[in-house]
ZATOR-207745 format. One record per atom (N, C-alpha, C): residue in one letter; x, y, z. Coordinates in pm, whole numbers, plus 50000, padded with zeros to 5 digits. Example, Ala and Ser with C-alpha at 12.3 -4.5 7.8 and 13.67 -1.06 7.14 Angstrom:
2
a513194943150780
a512304955050780
a513204967050780
s512854977550708
s513674989450714
s512905000350787
END
This chain:
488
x076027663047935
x076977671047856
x076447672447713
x076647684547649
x075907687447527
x076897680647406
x076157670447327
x076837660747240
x077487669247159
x077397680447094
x078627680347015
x079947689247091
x079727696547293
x080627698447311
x081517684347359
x080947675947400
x081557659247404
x082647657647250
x081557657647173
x082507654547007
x083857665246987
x083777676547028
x084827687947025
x086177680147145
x085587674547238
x086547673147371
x086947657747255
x086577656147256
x087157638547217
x088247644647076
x087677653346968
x088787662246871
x090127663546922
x089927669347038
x090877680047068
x091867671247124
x091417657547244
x092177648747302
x093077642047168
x092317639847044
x093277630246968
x093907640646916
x094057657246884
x094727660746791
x096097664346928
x095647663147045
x097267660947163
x098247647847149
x096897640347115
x097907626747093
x098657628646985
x098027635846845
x099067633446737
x099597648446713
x100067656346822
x100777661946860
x102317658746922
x101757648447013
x102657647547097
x103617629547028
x103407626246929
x103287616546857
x104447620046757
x104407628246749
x105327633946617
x104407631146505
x103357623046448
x102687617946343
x102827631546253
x101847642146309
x101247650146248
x102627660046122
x104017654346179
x104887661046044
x104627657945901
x104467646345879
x104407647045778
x103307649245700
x101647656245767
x100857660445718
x100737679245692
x101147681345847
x101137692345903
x103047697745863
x103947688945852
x105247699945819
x105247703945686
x106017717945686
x106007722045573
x107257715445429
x107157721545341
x108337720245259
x109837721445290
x109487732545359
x111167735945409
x111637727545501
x110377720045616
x111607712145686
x112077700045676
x110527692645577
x110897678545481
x112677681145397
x112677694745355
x113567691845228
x114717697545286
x114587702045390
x116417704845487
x116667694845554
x115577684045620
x115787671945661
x116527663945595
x115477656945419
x116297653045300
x117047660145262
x117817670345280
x119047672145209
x120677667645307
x119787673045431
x121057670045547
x121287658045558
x120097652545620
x120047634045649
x119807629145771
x119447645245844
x119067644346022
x118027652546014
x116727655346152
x116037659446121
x116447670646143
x115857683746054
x116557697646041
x116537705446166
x115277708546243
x114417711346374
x115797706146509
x116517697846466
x117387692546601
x118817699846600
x118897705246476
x120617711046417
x120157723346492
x121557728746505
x121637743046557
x122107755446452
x121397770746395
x121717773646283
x122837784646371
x123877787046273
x125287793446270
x124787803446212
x124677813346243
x124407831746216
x126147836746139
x125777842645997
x126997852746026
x126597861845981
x126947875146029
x126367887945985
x127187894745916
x126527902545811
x126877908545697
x126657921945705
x128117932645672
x127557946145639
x126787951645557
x125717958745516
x124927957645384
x126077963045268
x127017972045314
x127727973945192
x128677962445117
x128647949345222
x129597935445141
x128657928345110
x126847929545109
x126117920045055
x125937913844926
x126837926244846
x126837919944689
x128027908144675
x129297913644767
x130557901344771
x129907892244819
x129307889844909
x128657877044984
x127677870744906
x126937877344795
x126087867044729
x126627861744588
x127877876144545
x128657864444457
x129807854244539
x129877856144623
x130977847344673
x129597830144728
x128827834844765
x127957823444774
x127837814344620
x127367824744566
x127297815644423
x128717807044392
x129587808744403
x130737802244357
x130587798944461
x130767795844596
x130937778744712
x129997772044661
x128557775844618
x127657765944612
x127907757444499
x128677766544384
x128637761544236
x129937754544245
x130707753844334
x131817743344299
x131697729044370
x130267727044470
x130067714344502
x129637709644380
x129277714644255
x128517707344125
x127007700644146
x126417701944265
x125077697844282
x124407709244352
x123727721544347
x123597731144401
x122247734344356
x121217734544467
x119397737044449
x119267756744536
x118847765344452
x118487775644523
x116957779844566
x116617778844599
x114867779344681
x114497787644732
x113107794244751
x112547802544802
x111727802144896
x111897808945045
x111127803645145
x109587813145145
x108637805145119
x107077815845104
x106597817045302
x105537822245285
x105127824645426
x104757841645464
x104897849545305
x104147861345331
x105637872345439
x104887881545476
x105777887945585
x106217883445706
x105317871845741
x105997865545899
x107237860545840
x107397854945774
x108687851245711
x110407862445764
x110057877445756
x110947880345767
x110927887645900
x109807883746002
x109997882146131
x110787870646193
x111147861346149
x111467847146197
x113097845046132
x113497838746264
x114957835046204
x114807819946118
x115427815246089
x115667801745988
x114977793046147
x115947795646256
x115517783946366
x114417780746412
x113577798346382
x112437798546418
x111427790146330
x111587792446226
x110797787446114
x111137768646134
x111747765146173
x112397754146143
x111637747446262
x111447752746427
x110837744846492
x109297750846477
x108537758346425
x107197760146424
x106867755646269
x107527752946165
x107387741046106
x106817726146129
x107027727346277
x106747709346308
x105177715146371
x104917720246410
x103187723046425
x102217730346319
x102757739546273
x102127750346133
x102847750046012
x101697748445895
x102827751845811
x102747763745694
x103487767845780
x103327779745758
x104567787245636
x105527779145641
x106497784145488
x106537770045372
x106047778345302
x106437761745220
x107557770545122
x107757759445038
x109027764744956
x108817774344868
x109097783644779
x108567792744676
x110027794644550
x110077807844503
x110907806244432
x111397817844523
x113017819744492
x113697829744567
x113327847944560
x113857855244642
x113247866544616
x115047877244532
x114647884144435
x115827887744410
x115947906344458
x116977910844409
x116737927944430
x117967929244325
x118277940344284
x119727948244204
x120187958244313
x121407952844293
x122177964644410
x123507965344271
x123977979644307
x125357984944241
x126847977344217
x127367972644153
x128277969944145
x129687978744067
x129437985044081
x130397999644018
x129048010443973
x129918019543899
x128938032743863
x127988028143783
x128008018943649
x126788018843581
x126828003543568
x127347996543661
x126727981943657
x125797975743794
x125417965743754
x124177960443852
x124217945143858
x123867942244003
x123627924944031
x122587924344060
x121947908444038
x120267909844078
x121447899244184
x120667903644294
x121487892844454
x120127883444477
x120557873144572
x119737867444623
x118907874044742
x118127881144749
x117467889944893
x117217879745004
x116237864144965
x115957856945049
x116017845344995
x116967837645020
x116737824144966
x117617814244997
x117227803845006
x117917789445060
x119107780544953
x120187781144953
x121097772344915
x121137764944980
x121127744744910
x121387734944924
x122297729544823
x123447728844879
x124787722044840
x125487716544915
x127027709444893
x127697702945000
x129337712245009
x130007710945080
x130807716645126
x131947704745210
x133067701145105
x133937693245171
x133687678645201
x132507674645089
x132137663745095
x130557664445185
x130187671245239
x129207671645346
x128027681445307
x126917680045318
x125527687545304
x125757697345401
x125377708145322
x125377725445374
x124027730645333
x123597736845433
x122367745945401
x122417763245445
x122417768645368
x122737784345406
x121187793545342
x120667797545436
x119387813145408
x120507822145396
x119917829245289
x120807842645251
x119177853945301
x119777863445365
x119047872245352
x120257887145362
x119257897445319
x119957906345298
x119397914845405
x119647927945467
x119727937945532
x118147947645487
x117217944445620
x115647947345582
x115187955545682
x115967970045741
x115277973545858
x114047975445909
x113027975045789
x111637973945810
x111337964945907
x111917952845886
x111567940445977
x112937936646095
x113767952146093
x114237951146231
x115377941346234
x116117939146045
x117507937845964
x118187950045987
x119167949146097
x120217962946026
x121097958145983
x121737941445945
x122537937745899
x121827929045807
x122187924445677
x122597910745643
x122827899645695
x122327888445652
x123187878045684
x122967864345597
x124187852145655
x124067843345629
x123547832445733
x122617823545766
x122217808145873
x122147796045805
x123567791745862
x123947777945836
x123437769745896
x123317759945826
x122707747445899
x123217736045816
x123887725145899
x124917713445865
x124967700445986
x125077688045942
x124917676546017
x125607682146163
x126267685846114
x127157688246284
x127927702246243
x128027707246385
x128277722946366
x129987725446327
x130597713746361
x132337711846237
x131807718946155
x130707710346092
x131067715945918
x130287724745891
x129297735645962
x129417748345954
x130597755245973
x131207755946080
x132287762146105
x133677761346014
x133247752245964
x134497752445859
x133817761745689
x132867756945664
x132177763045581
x131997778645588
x131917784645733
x132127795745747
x133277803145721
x134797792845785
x136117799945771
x136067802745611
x136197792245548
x136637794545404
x135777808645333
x134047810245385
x133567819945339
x134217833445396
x134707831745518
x135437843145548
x136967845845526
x137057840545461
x138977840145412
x138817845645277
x137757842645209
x137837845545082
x136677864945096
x136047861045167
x135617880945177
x136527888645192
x137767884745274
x138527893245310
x139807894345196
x139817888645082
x140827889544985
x139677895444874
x138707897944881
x137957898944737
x136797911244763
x136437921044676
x135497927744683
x135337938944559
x133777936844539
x133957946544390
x133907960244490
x134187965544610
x134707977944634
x135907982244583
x136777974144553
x137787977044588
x138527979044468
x139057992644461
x139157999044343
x138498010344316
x137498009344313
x136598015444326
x135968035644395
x135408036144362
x135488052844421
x134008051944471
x133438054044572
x132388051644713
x132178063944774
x131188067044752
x130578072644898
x129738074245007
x129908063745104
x128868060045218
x127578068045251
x126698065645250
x125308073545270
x124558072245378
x123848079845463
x122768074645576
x121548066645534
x120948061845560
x120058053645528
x118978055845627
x117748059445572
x116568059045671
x116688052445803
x117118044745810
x117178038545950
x118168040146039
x119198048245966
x120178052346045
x121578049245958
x122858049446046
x124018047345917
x124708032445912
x124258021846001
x124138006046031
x123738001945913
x122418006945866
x121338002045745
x121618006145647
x123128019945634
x123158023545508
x123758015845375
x123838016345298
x125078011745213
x125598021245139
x126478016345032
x127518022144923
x126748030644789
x127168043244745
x127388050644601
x128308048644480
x128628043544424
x129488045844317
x129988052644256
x130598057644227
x131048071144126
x132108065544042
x131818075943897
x132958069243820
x134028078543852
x134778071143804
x136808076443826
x136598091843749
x137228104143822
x137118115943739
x137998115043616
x138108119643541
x139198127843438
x140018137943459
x140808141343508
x141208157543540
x143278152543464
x143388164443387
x144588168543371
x145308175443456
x146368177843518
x147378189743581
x146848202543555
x146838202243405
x146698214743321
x144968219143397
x144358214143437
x142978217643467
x142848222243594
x143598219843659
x144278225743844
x144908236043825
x144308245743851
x145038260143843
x145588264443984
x146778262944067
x146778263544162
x148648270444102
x149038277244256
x150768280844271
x151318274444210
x152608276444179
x153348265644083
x153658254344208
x154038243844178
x154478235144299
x153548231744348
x152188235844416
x151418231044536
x150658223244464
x150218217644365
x149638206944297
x150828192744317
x151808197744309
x152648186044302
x153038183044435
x153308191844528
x153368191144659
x151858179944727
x151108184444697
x149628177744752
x149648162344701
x149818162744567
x150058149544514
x151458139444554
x152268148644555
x153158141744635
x152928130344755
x152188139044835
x152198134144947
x151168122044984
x149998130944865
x148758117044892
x148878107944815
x150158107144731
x149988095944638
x151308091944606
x152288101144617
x153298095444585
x154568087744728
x154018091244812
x154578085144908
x154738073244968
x153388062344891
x153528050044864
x154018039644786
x154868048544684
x155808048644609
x157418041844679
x157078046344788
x158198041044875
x157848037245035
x156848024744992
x156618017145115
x157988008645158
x158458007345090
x159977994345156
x160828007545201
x161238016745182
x162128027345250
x161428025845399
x160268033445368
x159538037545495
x159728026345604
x159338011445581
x158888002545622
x160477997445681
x161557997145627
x162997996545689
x163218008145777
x163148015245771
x163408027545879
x161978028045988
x161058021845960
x160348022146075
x159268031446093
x159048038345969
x158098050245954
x156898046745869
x155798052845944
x154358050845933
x153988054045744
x153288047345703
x153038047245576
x151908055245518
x150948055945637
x149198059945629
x149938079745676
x148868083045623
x149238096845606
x147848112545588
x148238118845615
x146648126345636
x147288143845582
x145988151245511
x146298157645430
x145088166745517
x145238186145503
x144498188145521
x144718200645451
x143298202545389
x143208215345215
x142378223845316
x143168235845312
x142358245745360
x142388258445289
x141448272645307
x141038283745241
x139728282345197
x139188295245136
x137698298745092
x137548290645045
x136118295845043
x135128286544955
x135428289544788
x135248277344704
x135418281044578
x136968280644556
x137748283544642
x138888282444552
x139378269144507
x138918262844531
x139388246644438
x139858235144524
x139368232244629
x139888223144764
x139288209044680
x138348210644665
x137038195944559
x137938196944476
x138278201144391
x138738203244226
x140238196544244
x140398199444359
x141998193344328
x141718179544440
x140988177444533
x140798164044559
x140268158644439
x139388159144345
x139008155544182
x140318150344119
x141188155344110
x142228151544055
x143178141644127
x143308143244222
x143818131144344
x143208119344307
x141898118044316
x140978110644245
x141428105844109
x141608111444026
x141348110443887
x143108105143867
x143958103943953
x145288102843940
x145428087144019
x144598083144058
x144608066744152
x143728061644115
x143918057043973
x143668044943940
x143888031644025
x142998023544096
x143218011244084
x143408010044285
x143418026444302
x142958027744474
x141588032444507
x140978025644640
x139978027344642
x139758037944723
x138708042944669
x138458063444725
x137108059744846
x137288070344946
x135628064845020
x135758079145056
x134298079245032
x134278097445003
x132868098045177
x133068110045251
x132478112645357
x131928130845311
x130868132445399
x130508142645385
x129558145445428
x129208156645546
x127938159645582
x127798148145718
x126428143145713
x126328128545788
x126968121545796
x127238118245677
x127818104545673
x129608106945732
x129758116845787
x131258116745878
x130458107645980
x129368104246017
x129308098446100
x129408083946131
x129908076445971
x130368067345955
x132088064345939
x132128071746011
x134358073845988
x134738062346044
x134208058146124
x134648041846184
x134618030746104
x133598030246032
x133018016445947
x134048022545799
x133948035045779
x135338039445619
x136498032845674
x136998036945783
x138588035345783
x138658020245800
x137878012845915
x138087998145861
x137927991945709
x137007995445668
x136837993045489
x138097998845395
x138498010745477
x139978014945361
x140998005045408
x140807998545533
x142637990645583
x142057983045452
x141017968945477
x140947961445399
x140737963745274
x140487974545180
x140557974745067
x141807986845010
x142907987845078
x143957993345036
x144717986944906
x145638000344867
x145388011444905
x144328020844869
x144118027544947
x143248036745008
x143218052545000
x141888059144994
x141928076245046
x140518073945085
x140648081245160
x139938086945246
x139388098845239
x138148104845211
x138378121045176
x136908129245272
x137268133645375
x135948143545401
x135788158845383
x135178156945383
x134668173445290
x134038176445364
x134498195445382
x133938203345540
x133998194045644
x135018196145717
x135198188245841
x134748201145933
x134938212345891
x134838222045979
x133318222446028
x132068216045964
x130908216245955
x130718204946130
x131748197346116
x131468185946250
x132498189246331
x133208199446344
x134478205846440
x134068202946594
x132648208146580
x131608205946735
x130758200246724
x130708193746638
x128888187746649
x129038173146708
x128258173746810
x128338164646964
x127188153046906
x126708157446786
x125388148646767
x125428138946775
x126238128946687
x126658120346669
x127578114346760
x128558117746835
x129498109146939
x128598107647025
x129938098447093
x128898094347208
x129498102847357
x128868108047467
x129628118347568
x130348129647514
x131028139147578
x131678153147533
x132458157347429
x132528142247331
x133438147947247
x132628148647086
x133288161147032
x133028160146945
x132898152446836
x132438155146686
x132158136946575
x133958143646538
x134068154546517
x135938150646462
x137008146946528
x136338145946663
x137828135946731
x137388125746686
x136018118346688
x135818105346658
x136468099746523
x136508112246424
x137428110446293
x138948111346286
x139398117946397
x140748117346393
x141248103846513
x140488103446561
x140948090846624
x140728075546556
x140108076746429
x139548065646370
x141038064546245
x141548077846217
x142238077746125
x144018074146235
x143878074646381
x144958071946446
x144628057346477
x143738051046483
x143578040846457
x143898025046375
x144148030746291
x145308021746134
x146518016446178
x146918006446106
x148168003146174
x149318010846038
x150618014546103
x151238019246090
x151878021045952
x151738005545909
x151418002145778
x150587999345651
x149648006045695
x148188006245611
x148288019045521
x148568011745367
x148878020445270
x147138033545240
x147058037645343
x145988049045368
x146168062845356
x145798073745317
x145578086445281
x144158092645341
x144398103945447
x143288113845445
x143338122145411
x141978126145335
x142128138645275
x140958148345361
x141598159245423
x140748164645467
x140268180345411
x139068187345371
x138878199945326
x138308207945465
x138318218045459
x137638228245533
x137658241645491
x136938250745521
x137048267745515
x137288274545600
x137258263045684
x137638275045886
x138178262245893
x139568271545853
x140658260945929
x140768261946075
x140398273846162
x140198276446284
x139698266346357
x138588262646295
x137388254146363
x138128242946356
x139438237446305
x139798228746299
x141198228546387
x141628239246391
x142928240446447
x142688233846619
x141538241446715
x141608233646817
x141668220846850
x140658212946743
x140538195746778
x141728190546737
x142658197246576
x143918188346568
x144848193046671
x144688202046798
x145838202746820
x145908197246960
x144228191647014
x144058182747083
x144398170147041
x144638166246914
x144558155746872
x145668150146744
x147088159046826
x147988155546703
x148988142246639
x149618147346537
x150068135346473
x149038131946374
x147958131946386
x147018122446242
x146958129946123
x147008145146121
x147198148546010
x149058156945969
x149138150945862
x151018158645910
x151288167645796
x150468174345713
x150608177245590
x149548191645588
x149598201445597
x148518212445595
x148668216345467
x147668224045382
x148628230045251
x147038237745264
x147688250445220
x146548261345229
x146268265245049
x145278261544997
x144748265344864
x144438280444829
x145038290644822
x144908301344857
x144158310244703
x143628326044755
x142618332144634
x143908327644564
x143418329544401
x144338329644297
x145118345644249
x146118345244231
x146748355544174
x146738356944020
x147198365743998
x147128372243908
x146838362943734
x148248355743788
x148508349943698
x147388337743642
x147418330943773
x146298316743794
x144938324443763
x144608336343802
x143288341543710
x143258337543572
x144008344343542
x144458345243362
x144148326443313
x144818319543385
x144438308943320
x143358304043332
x142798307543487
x141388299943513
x140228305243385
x140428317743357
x139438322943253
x140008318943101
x141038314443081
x141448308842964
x140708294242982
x140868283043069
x140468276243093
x138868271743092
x138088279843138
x136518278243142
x135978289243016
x137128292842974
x136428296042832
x136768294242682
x137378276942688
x137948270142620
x136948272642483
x137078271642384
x136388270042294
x135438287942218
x135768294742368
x135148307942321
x136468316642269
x136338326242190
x137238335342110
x137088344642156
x137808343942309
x138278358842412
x139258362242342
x139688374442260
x141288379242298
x141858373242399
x143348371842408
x144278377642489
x143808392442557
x143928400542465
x143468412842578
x142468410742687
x141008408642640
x140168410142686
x140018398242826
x140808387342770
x141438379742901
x142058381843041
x143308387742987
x143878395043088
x143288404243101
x142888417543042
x141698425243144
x140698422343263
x139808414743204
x138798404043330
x139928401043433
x140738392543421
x141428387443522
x142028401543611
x142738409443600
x142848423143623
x142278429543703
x141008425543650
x139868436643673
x139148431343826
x139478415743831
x138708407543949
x139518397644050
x140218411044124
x141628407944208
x140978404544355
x140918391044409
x140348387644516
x139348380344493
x139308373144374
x138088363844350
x138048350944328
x137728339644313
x137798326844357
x137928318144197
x138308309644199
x138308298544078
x136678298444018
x136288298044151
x134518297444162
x133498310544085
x134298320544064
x133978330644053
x134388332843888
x135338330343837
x136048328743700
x135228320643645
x134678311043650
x133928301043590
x132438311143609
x132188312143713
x130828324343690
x131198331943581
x132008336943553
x132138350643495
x131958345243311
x132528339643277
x132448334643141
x130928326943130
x130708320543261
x128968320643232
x127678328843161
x128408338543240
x127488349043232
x127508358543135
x129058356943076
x129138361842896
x128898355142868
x128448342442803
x128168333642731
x125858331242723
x125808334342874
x124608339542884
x123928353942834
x124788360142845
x124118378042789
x124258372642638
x125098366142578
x125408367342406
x123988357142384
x124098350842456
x122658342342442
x121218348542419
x120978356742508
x119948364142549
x119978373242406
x120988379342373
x120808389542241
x120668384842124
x121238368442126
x120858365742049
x122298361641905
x123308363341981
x124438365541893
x125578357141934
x126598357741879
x128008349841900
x128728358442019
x129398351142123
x130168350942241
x131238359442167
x131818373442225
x132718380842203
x133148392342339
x134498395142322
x134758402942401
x133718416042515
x133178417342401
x132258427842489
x131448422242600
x131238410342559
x130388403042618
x131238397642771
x132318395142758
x133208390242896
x132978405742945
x133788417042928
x133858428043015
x132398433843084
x131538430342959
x129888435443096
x129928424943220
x130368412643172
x129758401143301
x130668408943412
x132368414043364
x133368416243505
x132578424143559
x131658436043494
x131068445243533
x129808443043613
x128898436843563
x127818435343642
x128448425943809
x129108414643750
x129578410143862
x130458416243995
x131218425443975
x131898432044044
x131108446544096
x130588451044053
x129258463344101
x128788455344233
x128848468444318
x128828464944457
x127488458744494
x126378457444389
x125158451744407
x125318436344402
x126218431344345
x126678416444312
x127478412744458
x127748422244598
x128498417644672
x128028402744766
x126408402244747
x126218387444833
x126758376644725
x126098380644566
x126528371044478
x128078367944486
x129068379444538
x130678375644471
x131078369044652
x129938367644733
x130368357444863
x129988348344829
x129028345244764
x128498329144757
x128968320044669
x129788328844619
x130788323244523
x132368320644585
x132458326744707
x133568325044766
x134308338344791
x134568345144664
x135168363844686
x134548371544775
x135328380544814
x135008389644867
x135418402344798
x136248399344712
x136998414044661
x135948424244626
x136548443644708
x135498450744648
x134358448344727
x133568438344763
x132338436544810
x131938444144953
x132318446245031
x132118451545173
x131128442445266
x131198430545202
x130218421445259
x130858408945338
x130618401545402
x131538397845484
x130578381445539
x130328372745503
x129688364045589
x130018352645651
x130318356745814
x131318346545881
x130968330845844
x129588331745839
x129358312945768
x130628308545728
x130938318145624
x131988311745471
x133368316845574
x133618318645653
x134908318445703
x135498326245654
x135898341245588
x136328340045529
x137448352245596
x138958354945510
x139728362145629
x139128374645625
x139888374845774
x139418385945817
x138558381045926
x137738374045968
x136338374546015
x137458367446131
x136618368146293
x137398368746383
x137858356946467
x139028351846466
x139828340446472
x140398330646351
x140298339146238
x140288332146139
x141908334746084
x142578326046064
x144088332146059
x144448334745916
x145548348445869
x145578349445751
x146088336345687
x146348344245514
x147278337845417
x148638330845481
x149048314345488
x149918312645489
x150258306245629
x149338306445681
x149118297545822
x149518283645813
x150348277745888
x150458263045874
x149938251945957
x149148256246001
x148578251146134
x149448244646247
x148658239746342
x149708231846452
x150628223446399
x152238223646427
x152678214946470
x153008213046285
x152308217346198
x152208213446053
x153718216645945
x154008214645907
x155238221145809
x154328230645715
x155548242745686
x154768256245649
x154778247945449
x153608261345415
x153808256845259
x154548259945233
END
């Protein structure tokens, strides 16, 4: 036999023996399982770790709520597990028994990230890192990691590890008693986003609280207060409701053109609920209506608001089998319990496209209110309004308005644009002459795609069913109340 494959065989026999020996831990284990060993008081490798999973949008509550359990045992070490990217292939358990042969994590310093905590504030969280503290008298060990779909995270989480799995489990209740009373959502104004990896991996937007006056809602007399009524003031009298036996959660649905002010006056709904938390949907992200409405029970009270529902009336993309994503939304919003101080707000432009699924699917919305073109009058102010600060006459006010019968909120705000732009261009101060060319250029039948994309049609002879708009076929006039709905 060739002497040094002899010397290799005789290697290999003793490194089985101090394999199978246990010896080789304390040359060959790493940091992490010496110092979860010494902290517990058993060897770490024999405990079983307790998983709890985290939505990425509660990962900021969960790492301040970690900081305070750890900081009220008064002895609290935070650590960083090294080991490169295998690291965030491997669960804690994993690492914990291939520890005793490789060592492959030793301790490091923690890894941090900033995630949102309202509109212009920020937390640096713990992304990956080991708390050692005690809990109820007893040594607790918790990995925080956060939500990493790269490495095949679509959640967050927390892995406990404790002498005996009691005192995880108890360590867990208390962490979950206190998530469910506490969250910087809440209050708050949100709007859920898709996330590269899908809408599991997404998290939260912030927005600050709007500003809006009454006076800035140019709508019928009454139907501002009517709308508000209902999405806000009807919680006003939860103990009536709640003695007589009637449902508290409530659903709103803003319909008419584009441009006439459906956003603008959900803005103000907004800007009027202080201290309720808003979760705003739209586009994709209706495809998270399941994961909103559980997040509105628990952070009530609540609104709810999607915008263009008519856009997912049919779109099969997202559900799962024949039904469309807006049953999946109206069944998410029939879903609530009876007493869940909740509000939907729903917009559309084809109320049509909506009329079939609610009327497959009634009861969830009980409130229709149609936002209709502006008249005469509500012109007059909308152009008083967006041309605050400019020195229109009176005349030349009411003229424009006059002059642009069938045109949108959306369209009034164009129009003083575009005087304010020509006076620009010449070079001079904003004056009357200057409003009557914009009615003019704007209303000239060459402006008719421009006075659709703005929402009007007046005058135009242009017509584009996209925008729903009446007239176009199945589309029901002025004053429709939909199924089953009380009229305006």
């Amino acid at each position: 036999m060739d002497e040094n494959l002899g010397k290799f065989i005789d290697d290999f026999a003793q490194l089985v023996q101090l394999a199978q020996s246990g010896q080789h831990r304390v040359q060959a284990g790493t940091q992490l399982l010496t110092t979860l060993t010494e902290h517990l008081g058993v060897p770490a490798e024999t405990l079983s770790v307790v998983v709890e999973e985290i939505p990425p949008h509660r990962f900021v509550d969960a790492d301040i709520l970690m900081a305070e359990l750890a900081a009220e045992s008064g002895d609290v070490r935070l650590v960083g597990i090294g080991g490169g990217d295998q690291r965030h292939h491997q669960s804690l358990s994993d690492m914990l028994q291939q520890s005793q042969f490789f060592p492959q994590f030793p301790l490091s310093q923690p890894d941090y990230k900033n995630l949102a905590v309202g509109p212009d504030d920020q937390r640096q969280v713990v992304a990956m890192g080991l708390w050692l503290f005690g809990h109820g008298g007893r040594p607790v060990a918790v990995c925080q990691r956060d939500a990493n779909p790269r490495f095949g995270r679509q959640t967050a989480s927390l892995e406990v590890l404790a002498g005996d799995t009691g005192s995880a489990a108890e360590f867990l209740s208390e962490f979950r008693r206190r998530m469910q009373h506490r969250s910087v959502l809440k209050g708050q104004i949100i709007s859920l986003v898709m996330g590269e990896y899908g809408p599991s991996a997404a998290g939260v937007t912030f927005h600050a609280r709007p500003s809006l006056a009454a006076s800035e809602v140019i709508l019928p007399e009454g139907l501002l207060q009517k709308v508000s009524g209902h999405a806000l003031g009807i919680a006003e009298h939860r103990e009536s409701l709640s003695h007589y036996g009637q449902h508290l959660k409530r659903g709103i649905l803003l319909y008419g053109k584009p441009g006439t002010g459906k956003t603008h006056t959900v803005r103000y709904l907004l800007s009027q609920s202080a201290g309720t938390t808003a979760i705003l949907l739209s586009g994709g992200s209706l495809a998270r209506i399941s994961e909103a409405a559980t997040m509105a029970r628990a952070l009530q009270p609540s609104i709810v608001v999607l915008e263009d529902c008519d856009l997912i009336a049919e779109d099969r993309s997202f559900g799962h089998g024949p039904q469309p994503l807006l049953f999946e939304v109206l069944d998410a919003m029939d879903g609530l319990d009876r007493d869940a101080d909740v509000a939907f707000v729903l917009t559309t432009n084809r109320v049509d496209m909506l009329e079939r699924a609610l009327a497959q699917r009634p009861g969830r919305v009980d409130l229709a209110v149609e936002i209709p073109l502006p008249a005469l009058r509500e012109r007059i102010s909308l152009v008083k309004l967006y041309a605050r600060g400019i020195p229109f006459s009176s005349g030349a006010v009411e003229g424009a308005a006059s002059r642009t019968e069938g045109t949108t909120a959306s369209f009034a705000r164009e129009l003083v644009r575009r005087a304010v732009v020509a006076a620009a261009l010449e070079g001079v101060s904003v004056d009357d002459r200057h409003l009557s060319t914009a009615v003019d250029v704007l209303m000239d039948d060459g402006e008719a795609l421009t006075r659709s994309l703005l929402g009007s049609g007046a005058g135009a002879g242009f017509e584009n069913p996209g925008f729903g708009g009446f007239g176009a076929p199945g589309f029901p006039g002025p004053g429709f109340p939909g199924p089953g709905f009380p009229p305006v």
